[in-house]
C-alpha positions in Angstrom: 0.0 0.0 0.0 2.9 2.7 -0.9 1.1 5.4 -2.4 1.8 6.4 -6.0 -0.4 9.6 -6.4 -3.0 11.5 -5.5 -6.3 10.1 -4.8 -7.2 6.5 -2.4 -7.5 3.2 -2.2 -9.7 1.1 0.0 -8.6 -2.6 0.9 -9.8 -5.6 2.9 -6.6 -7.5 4.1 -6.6 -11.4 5.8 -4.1 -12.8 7.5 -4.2 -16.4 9.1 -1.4 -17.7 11.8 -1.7 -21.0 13.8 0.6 -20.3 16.7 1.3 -24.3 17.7 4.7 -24.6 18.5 6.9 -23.8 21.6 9.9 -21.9 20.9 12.8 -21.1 23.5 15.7 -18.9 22.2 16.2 -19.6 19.0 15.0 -23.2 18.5 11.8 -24.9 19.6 11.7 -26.7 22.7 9.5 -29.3 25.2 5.2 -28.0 24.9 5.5 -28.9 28.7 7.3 -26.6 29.5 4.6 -23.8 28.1 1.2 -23.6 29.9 -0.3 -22.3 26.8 -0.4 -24.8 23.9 -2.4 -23.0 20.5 -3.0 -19.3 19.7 -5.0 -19.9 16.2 -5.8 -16.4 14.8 -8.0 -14.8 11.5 -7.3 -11.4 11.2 -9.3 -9.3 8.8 -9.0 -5.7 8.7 -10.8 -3.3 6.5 -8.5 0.0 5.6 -8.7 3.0 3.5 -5.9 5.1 2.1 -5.9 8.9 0.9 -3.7 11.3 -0.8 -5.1 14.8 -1.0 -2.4 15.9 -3.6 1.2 14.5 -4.1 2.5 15.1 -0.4 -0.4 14.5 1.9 -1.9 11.9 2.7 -4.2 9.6 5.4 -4.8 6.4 5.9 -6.6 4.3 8.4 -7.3 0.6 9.5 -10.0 -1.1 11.3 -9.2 -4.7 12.4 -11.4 -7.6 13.2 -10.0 -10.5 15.3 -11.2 -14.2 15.1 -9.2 -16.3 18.0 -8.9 -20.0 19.6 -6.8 -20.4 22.6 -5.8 -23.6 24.1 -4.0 -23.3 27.4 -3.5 -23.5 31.7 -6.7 -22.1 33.5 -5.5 -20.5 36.7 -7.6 -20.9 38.6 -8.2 -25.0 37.5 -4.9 -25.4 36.7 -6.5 -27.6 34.3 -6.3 -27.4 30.3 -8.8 -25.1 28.7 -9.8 -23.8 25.4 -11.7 -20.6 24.2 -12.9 -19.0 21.0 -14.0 -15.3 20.8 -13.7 -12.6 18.1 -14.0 -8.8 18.2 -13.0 -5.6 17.6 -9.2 -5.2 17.5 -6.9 -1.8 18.2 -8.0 0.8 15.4 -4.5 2.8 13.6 -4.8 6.3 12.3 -1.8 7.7 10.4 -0.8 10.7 8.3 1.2 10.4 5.2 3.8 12.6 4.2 5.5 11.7 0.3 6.3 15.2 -0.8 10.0 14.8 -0.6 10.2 13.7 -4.4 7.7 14.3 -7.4 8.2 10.4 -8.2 6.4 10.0 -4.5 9.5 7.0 -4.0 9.7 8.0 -0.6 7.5 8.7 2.4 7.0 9.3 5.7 4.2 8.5 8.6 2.9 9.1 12.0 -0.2 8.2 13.5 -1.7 6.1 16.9 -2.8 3.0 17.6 -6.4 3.4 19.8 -7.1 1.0 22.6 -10.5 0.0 21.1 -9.9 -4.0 21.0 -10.7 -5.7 24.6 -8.4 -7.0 26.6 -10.8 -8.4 29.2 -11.7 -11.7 27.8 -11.5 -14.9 30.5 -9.0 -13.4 32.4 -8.6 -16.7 34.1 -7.7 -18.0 31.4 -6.3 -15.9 28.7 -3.1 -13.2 29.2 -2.9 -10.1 28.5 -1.0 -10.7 25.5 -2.8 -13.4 24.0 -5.8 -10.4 24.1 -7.2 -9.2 21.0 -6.5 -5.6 21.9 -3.7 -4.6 23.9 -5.3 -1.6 26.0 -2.7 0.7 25.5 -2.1 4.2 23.1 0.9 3.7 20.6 2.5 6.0 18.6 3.3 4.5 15.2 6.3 6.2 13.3 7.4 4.5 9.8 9.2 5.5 6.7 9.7 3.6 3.1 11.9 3.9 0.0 11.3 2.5 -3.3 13.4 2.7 -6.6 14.1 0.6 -9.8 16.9 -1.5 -10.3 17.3 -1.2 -14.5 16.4 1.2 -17.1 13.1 -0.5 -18.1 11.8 -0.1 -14.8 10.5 -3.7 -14.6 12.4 -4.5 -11.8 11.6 -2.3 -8.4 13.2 -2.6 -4.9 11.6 -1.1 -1.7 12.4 -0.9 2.1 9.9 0.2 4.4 9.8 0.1 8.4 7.2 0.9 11.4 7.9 1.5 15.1 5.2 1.1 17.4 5.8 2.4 20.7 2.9 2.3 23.6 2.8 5.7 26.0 -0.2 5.5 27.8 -1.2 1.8 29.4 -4.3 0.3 31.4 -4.4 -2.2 34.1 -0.6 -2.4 34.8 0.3 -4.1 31.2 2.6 -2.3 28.9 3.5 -4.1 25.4 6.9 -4.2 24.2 8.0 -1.6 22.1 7.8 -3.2 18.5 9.8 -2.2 15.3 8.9 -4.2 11.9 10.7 -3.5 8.7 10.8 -5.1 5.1 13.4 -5.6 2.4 12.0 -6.6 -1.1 12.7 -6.9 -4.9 9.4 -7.0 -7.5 9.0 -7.4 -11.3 6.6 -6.0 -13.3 7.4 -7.5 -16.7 4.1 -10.3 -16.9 0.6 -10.0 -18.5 -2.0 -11.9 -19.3 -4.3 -9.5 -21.2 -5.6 -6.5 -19.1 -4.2 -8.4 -16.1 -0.3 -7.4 -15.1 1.5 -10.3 -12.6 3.8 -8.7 -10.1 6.0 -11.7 -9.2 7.3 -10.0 -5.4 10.3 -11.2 -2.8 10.9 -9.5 0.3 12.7 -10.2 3.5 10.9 -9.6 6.9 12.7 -8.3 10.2 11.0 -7.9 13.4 11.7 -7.0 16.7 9.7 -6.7 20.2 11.3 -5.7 23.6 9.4 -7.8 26.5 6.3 -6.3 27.9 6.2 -5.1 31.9 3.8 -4.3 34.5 2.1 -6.4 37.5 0.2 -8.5 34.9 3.0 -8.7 32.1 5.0 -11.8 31.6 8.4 -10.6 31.0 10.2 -13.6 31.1 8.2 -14.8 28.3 7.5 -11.8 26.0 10.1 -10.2 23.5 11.3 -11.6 20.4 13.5 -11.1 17.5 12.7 -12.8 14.3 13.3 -12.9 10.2 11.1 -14.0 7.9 11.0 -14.1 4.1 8.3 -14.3 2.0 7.8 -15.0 -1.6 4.3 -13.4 -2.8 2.5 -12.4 -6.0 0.2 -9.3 -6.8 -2.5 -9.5 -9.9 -3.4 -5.6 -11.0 -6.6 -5.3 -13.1 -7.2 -1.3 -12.8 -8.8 -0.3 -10.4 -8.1 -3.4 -8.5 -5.4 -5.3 -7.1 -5.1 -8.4 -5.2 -2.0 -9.4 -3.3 -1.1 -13.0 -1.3 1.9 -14.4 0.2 3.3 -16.7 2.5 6.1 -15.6 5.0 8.2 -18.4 6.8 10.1 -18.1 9.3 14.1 -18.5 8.6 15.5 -17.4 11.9 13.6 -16.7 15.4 14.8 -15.9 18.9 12.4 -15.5 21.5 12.6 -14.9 25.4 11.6 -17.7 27.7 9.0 -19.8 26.1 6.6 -18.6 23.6 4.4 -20.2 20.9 5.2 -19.5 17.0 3.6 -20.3 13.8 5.1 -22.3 11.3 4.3 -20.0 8.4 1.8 -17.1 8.2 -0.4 -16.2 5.0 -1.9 -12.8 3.6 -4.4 -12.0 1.2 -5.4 -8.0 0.5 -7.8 -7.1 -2.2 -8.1 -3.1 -2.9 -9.8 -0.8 -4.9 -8.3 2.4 -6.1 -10.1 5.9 -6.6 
């Protein structure tokens, strides 16, 4: 979703991870020695995108969580499962591209809302196994795109986002978060009105551990890379993007569930 020009785009984005693994430093380790077992999530999250002229811009997201959690009761001690879905936290940020006419770089700031809930069976599931996290974040990102030959069929891009909470509820403060991506796409196939974008792009991601009385700091924080092969179909006005991005290197404090591989599919319509 780097903007190319004035005027917007609204999308509809999936994304599907089945958290089913314990991981311990950097290499999985004994499910016994984790009291939660499965974090199974469908996120969907409906977004629109606006660029009042070639330097301003806006763009917000409204998520929508579907979850399954299998883990410990605390008060049982007994193994326990529970499905719920809801409103997750919504992000409002403004764009700033006017530092080229070519719009190949850009800049944003916004907030993250506390509007998910983070009160579902406490008993049973943690804070950070909530759909929404409770807290205010400030969201700060940047991205650069160019092309790598003369026939400008072959872009790069690099983009990043640090998400930083400032104001907290009940004694729980997330980790401060910083995402970034690395990528190469080529713009050379057709198939009639229909251009293939063949894309490649290397994931980095890295979360400090979360504090406060009901934080689990020795079993939050993470570092991880991921890379993820993906391909974008572009029929104007719409385009439709999937890919799969698999983990090739993970390093997580204490014990911690991970996914396998996580998938993404986000259709939009520009205007």
């Amino acid at each position: 979703m780097l903007p190319t020009g004035a005027g917007g785009a609204a999308f509809l984005q999936y994304d599907y991870m089945d958290q089913n693994r314990n991981w311990s430093g950097s290499s999985t380790a004994l499910a016994a020695n984790n009291d939660d077992k499965e974090i199974e999530s469908h996120f969907t999250t409906l977004g629109l995108q606006y660029m009042f002229n070639s330097s301003w811009g806006v763009q917000a997201e409204l998520p929508y969580t579907f979850r399954y959690f299998k883990g410990t009761d605390d008060v049982t001690s007994e193994i326990a499962s529970h499905s719920w879905s809801g409103l997750g936290d919504i992000r409002i940020q403004a764009l700033y591209t006017g530092f080229s006419a070519d719009l190949s770089s850009g800049v944003s700031l916004g907030l993250k809302l506390p509007t998910g809930s983070f009160t579902e069976d406490m008993d049973l599931v943690d804070r950070d196994t909530q759909i929404g996290s409770g807290s205010t974040d400030i969201l700060l990102g940047g991205f650069y795109r160019g092309n790598l030959d003369k026939n400008q069929t072959w872009d790069w891009f690099a983009q990043f986002q640090l998400d930083m909470p400032v104001a907290i509820q009940n004694d729980y403060r997330p980790g401060i978060e910083f995402d970034s991506a690395a990528g190469i796409d080529y713009k050379g196939f057709s198939l009639g009105r229909v251009r293939i974008s063949p894309v490649a792009q290397a994931i980095f991601s890295y979360r400090s551990s979360d504090s406060g009385a009901n934080a689990n700091p020795d079993n939050s924080g993470y570092e991880r890379i991921l890379l993820s092969p993906g391909i974008e179909f572009h029929v104007h006005p719409v385009k439709i993007y999937a890919d799969a991005e698999l983990p090739v290197f993970q390093n997580f404090i204490g014990n911690q569930l991970a996914a396998p591989v996580l998938f993404k599919v986000s259709v939009s319509y520009m205007f």
